[in-house]
LUMTI-402602 format. One record per residue: x, y, z of N, C-alpha, C, O in turn. Coordinates in steps of 0.02 Angstrom, whole numbers, plus 50000, padded with zeros to 5 digits. Layout:
BEGIN
XYZXYZXYZXYZ/...
// end
This chain:
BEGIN
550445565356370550365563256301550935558656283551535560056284/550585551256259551105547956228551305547556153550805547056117/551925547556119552055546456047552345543056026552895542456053/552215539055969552545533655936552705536455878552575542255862/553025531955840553275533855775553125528155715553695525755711/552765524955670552705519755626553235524555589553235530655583/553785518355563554365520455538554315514455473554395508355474/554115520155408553865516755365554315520455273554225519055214/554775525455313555205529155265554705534355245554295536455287/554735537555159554335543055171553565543855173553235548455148/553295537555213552765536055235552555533555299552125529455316/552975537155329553065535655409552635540055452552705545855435/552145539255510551875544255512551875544655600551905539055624/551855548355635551615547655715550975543955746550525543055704/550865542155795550295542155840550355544955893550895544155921/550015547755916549985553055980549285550556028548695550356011/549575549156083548995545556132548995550856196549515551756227/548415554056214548345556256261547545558556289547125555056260/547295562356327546625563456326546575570656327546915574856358/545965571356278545805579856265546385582556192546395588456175/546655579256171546855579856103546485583156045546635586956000/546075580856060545315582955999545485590756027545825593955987/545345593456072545215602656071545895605956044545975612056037/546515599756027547095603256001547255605655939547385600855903/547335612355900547385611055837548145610655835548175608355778/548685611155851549355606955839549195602055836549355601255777/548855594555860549105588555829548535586855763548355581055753/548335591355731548015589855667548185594455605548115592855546/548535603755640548765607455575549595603755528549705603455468/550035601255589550335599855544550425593455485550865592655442/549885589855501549635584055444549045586855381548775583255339/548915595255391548335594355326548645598755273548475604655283/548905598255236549265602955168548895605455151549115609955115/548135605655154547855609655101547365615055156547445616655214/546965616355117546475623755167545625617655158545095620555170/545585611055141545055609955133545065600955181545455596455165/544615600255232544565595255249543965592155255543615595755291/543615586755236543165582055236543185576555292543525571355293/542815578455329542605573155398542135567655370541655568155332/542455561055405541635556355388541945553955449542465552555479/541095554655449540955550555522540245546255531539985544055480/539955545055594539305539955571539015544655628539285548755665/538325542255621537595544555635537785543555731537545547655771/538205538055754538265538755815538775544155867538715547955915/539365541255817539875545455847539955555155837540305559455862/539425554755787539525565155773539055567555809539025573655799/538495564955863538325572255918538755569755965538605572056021/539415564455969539885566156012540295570956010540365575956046/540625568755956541305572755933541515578355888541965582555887/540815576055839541085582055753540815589455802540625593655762/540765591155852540385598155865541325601055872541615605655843/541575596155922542355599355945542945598655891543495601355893/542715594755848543335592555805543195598555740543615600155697/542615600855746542425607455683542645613255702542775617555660/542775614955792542895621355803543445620255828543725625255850/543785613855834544615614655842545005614555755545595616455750/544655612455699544755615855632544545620255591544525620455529/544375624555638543705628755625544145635155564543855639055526/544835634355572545175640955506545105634155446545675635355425/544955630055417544965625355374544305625855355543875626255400/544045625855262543435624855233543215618655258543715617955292/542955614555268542615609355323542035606555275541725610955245/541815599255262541535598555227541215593355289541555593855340/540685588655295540495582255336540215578555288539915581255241/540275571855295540035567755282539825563555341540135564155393/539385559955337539015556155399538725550155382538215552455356/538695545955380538745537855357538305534755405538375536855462/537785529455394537545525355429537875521255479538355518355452/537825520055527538415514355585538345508555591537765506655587/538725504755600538905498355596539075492855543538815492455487/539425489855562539805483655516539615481055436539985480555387/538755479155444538495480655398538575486155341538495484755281/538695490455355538675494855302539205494855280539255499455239/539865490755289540415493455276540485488955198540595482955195/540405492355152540285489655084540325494455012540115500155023/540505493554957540385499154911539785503654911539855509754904/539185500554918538765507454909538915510954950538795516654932/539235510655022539235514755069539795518255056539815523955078/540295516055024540955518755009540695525654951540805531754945/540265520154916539995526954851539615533054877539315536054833/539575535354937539265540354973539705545754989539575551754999/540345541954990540775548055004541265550154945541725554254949/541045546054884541525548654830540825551854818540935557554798/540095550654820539815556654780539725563054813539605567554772/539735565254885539825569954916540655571554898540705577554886/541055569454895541705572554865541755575654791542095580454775/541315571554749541175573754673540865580254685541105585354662/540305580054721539805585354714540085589954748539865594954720/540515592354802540655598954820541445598954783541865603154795/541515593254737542165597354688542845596154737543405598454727/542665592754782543635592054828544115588554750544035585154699/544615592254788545365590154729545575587554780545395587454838/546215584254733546745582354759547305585954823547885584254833/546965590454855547205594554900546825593254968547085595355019/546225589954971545975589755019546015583955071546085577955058/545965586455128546315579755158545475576555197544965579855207/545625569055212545125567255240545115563455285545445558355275/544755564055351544755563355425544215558055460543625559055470/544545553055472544135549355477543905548655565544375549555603/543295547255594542945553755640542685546355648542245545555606/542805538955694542385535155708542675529555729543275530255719/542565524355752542905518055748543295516955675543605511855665/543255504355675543585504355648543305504855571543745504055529/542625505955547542225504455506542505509755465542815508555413/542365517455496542335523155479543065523355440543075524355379/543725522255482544225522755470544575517255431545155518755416/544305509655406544395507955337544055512055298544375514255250/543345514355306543205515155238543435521655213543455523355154/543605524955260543895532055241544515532055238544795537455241/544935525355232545785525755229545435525155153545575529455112/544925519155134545025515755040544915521355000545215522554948/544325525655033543945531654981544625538554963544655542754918/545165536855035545625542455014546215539554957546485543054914/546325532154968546735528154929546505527954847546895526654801/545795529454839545525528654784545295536654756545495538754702/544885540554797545065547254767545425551254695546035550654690/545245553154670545745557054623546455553154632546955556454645/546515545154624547105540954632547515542154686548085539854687/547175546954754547515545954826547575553654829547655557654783/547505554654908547165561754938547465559755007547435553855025/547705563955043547935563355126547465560255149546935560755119/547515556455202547055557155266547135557555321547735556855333/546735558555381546935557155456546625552555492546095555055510/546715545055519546325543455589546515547955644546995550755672/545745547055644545325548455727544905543855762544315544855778/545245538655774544715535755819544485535155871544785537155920/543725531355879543585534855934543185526855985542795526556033/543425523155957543485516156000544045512055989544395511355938/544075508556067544665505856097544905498656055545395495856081/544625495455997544895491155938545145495855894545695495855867/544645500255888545045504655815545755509855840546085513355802/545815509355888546285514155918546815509455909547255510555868/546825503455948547295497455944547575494655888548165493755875/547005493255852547195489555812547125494455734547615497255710/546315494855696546445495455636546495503655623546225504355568/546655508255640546955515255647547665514955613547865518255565/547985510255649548685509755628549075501555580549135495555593/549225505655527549665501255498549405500955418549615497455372/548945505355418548795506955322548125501255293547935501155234/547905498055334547495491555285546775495555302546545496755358/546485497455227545825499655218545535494455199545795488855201/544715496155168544365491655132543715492455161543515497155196/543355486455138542645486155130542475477055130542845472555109/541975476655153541775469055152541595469055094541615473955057/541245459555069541025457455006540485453155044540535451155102/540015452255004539655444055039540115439055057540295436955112/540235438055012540705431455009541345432055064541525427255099/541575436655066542235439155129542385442755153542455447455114/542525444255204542745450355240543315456755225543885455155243/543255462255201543855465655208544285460555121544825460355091/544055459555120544115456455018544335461854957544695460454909/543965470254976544055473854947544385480854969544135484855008/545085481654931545485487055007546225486854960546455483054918/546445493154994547145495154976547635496355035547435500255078/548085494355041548685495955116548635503455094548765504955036/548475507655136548755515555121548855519655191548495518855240/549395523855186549405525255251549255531955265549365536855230/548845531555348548695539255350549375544655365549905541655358/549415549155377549785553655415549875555455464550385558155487/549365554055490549495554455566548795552155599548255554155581/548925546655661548345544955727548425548255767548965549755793/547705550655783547775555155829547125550355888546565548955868/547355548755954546885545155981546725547956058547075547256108/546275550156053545935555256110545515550356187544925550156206/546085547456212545895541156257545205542956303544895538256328/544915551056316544565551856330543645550256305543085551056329/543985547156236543325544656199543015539056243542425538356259/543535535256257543305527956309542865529556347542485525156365/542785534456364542055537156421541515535956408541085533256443/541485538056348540685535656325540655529156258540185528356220/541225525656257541075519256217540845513856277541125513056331/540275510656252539845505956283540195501256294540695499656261/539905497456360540255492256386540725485556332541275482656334/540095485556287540225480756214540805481256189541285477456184/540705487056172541265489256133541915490156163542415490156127/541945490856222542495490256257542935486356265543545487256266/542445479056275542715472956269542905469356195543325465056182/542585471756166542725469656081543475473756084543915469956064/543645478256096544335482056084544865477656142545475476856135/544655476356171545215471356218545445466356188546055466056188/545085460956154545145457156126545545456456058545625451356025/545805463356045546425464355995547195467456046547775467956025/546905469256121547535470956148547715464056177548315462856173/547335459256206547405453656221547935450356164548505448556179/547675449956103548205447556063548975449556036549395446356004/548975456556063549785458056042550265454156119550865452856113/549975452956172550345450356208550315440956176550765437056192/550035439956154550085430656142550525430256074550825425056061/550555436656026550955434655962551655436155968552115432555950/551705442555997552335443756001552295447956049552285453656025/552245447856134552335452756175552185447756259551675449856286/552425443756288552365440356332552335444056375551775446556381/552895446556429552725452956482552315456956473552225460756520/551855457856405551265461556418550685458656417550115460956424/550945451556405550305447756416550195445256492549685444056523/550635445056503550855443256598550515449056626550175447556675/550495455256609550625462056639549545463156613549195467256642/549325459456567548515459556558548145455356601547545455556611/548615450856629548085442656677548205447656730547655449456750/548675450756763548765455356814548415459356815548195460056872/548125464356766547755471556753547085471356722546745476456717/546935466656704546385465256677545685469256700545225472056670/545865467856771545175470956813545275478656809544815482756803/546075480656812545685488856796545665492156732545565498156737/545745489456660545465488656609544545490056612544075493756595/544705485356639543695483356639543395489356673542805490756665/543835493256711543485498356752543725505056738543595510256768/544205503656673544375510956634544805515956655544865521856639/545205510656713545715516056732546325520056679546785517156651/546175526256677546485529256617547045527956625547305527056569/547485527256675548075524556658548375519156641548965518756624/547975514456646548065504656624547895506656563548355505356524/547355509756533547125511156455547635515156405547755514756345/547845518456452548405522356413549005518256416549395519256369/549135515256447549925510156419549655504856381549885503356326/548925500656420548845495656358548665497556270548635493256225/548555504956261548435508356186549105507556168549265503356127/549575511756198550405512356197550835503456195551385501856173/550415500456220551035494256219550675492456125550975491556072/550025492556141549785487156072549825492656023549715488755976/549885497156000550125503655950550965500655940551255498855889/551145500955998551985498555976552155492855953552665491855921/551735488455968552045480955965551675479655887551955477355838/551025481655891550745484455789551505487955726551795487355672/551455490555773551955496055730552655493655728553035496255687/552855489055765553355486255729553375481555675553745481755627/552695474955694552715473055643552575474455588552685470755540/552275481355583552125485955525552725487355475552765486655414/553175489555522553745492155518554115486955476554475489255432/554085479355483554475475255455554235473155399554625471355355/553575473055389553135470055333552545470955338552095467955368/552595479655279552045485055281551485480655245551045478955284/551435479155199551035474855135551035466255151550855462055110/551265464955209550925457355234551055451955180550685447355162/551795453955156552075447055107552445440555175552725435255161/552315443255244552635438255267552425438055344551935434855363/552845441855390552765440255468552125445355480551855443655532/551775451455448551345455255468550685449955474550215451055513/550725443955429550335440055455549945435755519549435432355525/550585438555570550485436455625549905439955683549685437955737/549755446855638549165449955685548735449155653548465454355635/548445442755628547995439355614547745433755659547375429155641/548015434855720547885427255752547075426855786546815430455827/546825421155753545975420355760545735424655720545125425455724/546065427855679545555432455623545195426555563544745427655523/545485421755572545415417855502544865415155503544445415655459/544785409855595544245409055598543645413355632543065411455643/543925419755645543325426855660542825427155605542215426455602/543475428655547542945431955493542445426755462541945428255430/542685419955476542015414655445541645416255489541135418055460/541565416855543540895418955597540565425755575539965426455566/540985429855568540735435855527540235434755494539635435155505/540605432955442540455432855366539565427255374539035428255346/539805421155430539085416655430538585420055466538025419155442/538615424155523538195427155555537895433955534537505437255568/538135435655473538165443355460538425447555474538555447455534/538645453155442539015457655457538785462655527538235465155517/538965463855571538655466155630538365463255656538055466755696/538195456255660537835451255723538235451255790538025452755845/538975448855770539495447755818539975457155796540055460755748/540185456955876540975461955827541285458955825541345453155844/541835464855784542465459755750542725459655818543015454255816/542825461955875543285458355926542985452655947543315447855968/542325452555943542055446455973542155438755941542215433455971/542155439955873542295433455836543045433655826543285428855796/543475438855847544145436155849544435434255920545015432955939/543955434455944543885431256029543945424156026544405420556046/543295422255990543195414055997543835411755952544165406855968/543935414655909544525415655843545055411655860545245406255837/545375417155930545885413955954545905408956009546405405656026/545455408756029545245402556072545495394356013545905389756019/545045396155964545205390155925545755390255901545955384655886/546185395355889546905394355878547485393055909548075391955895/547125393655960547475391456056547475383556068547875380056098/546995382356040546665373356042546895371255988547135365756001/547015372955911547355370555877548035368855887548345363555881/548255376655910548965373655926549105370155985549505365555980/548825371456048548925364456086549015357156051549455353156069/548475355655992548405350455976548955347855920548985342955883/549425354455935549845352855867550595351555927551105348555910/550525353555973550905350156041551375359856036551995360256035/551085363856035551355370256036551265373256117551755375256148/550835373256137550705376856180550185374156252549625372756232/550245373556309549765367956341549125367856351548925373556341/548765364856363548075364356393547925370356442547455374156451/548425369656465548165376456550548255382556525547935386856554/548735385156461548655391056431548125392956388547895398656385/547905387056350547405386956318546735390556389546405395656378/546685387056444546285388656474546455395456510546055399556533/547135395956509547135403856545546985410456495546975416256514/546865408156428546785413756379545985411656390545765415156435/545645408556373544715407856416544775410356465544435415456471/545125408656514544875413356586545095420656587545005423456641/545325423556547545705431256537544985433356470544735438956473/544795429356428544365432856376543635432356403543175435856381/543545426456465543095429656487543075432356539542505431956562/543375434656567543525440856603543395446856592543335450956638/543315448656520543035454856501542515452256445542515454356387/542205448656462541485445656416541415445056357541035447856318/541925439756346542145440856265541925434556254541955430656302/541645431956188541265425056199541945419456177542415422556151/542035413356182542545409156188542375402056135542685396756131/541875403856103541665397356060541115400556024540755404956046/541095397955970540725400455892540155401755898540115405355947/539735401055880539065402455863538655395555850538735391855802/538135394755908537785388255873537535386955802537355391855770/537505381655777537345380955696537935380555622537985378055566/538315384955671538965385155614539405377255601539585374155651/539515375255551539865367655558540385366255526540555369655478/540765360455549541525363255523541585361755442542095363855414/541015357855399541075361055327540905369355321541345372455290/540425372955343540595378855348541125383755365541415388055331/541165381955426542145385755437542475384055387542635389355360/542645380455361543215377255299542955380055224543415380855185/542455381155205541945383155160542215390955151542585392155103/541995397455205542235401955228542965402355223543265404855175/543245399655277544185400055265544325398755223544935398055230/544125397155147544355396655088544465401055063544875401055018/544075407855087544175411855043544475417655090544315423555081/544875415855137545375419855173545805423855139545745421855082/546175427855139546805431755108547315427655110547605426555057/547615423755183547875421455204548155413255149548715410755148/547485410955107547625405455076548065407955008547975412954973/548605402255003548935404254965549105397554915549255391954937/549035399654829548805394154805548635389554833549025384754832/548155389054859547645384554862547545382054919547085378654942/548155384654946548525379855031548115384755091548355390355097/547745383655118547485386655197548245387555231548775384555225/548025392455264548765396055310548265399255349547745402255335/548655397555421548295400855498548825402355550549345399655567/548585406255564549145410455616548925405355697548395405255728/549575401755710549645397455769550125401555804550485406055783/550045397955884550515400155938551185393855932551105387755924/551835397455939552445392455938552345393756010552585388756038/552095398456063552215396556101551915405356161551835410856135/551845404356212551255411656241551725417456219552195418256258/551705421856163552065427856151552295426356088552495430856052/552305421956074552715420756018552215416055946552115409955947/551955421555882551515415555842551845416155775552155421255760/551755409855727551745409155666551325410155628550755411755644/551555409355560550935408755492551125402155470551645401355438/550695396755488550755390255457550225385555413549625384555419/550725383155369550245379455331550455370755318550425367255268/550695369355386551125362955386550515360955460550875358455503/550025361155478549805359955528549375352655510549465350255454/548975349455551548835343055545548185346655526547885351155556/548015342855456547275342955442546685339455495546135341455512/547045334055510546625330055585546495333855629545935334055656/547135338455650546995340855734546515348155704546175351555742/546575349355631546075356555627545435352655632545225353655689/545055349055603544535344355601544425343655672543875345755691/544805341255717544425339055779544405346655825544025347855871/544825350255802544715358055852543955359955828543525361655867/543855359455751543355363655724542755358155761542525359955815/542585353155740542195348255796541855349455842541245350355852/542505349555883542295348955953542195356255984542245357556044/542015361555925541975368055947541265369855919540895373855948/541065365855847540535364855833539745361255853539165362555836/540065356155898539865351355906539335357655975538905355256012/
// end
């Protein structure tokens, strides 16, 4: 079993990485204060998991909630499902709530605990290899809008991740690769030897060797968690684990919610932010192509979606988080390991990336 620490003051909480965790009740009694816990989870992941995670809390009043799956749903009415099952069996402010799913499950059950009776504990549990990596840790809940992705949301942090690497067994090939595609990126923003150490390992990734899976959870948990650590609420460098999210979520957002996953459109994401910054004289041509030959390596797609056009991308990225009065800001590479948040980039060279990616 591995442990980290997000060191966030008196909102600092552990992650604990190992397999078979779930049958432990030490790494979940000492995060629940109260005698009452509320699970949500979705229609796929609970004849996996909610049978073991009920009788490893089985001295705790136990409530479930169970939610429709996938991306799509991740929206207020779906959010309003679990404040009215919380209304209706009467949970207070004592009850803690456990979020039992990927990364869908575990925004929407970080916002519903952030919003609650004005905030209620919670726990991630996730149980795929993006949500383990990436959105598990570091506090950012929410819910989509039409208009934008993840638009509606509060930074709140859980108490403790608890990530049961043995889930990877039965997450589908898809999904597998959609979760790479956020460990792929902690080595290009800020983690070079582990990006060196993924063109090397790649192949036993793909074949689930628990021990490549368990350091690559452990490197990208740590290398998250620091920048967490520096800038919890994203007034500045937390911006940087955004790279290709900007142009992900216009693919999102144009294709529908659940057409593409989110690793998949932050696949092509960073492809185009790889080519931008080449074109901004950051980073070379052959890296640009060694991040394509590494994303498709684990079948991650490398260019947008036919139909989409670059008045659309620009249309979409308007209404990024990221824009700030008025100014577009995109997370570029200064260089392989190392990225910015810039808004000094050539309007030309974005135009001809978006182009010739459209085209």
């Amino acid at each position: 079993m591995l442990e980290l620490n997000v060191d966030l003051g008196d909102r600092s909480y552990p992650i604990f990485i190992g397999s078979d965790l779930f049958s432990t009740p030490d790494y979940f009694q000492p995060y629940i204060k109260g005698k009452r816990v509320a699970i949500v989870t979705n229609e796929t992941v609970a004849p996996f998991y909610l049978g073991l995670i009920k009788r490893t809390l089985a001295t705790y009043d136990l409530s479930v909630i169970t939610l429709p799956d996938g991306e799509k749903y991740k929206n207020l009415e779906t959010l309003n499902l679990i404040f009215d099952q919380l209304l209706e069996e009467r949970h207070t402010r004592k009850t803690t709530l456990l979020a039992l799913g990927g990364g869908v499950i575990g925004d929407m059950t970080g916002f519903a605990a952030a919003c609650y009776q004005r905030g209620v504990d919670f726990i991630q549990v996730p149980t795929t290899l993006l949500s383990q990596v990436d959105s598990s840790v570091g506090g950012k809940t929410g819910v989509n809008h039409a208009l934008g992705k993840n638009m509606i949301g509060a930074f709140y942090q859980p108490n403790v991740v608890i990530i049961d690497t043995a889930t990877l067994g039965t997450l589908p090939d898809r999904e597998l690769s959609a979760g790479l595609a956020e460990v792929i990126k902690y080595g290009l923003i800020c983690d070079k030897p582990f990006y060196q150490w993924l063109l090397e390992n790649i192949g036993r990734l793909m074949d689930r060797d628990p021990e490549a899976l368990s350091y690559a959870i452990h490197q990208s948990c740590r290398d998250k968690a620091r920048v967490v650590e520096a800038d919890e609420k994203e007034s500045g460098i937390r911006a940087i684990l955004n790279l290709g999210h900007t142009f992900g979520h216009a693919i999102e957002t144009h294709t529908g919610y659940g057409d593409w996953l989110h690793g998949e459109a932050v696949a092509a994401g960073m492809v185009m932010a790889a080519d931008l910054s080449c074109r901004e004289g950051n980073i070379s041509r052959e890296e640009v192509d060694e991040l394509v030959y590494l994303l498709e390596r684990v079948s991650l797609p490398v260019m947008p979606p036919s139909g989409i056009t670059p008045d659309r991308f620009l249309e979409l990225m308007a209404v990024d988080k990221k824009v700030l009065d008025g100014q577009l800001r995109l997370v570029l590479l200064d260089s392989v390991g190392h990225a910015v948040v810039s808004d000094s980039f050539s309007h030309q060279h974005l135009m001809a990336s978006l182009e010739w990616f459209c085209c």
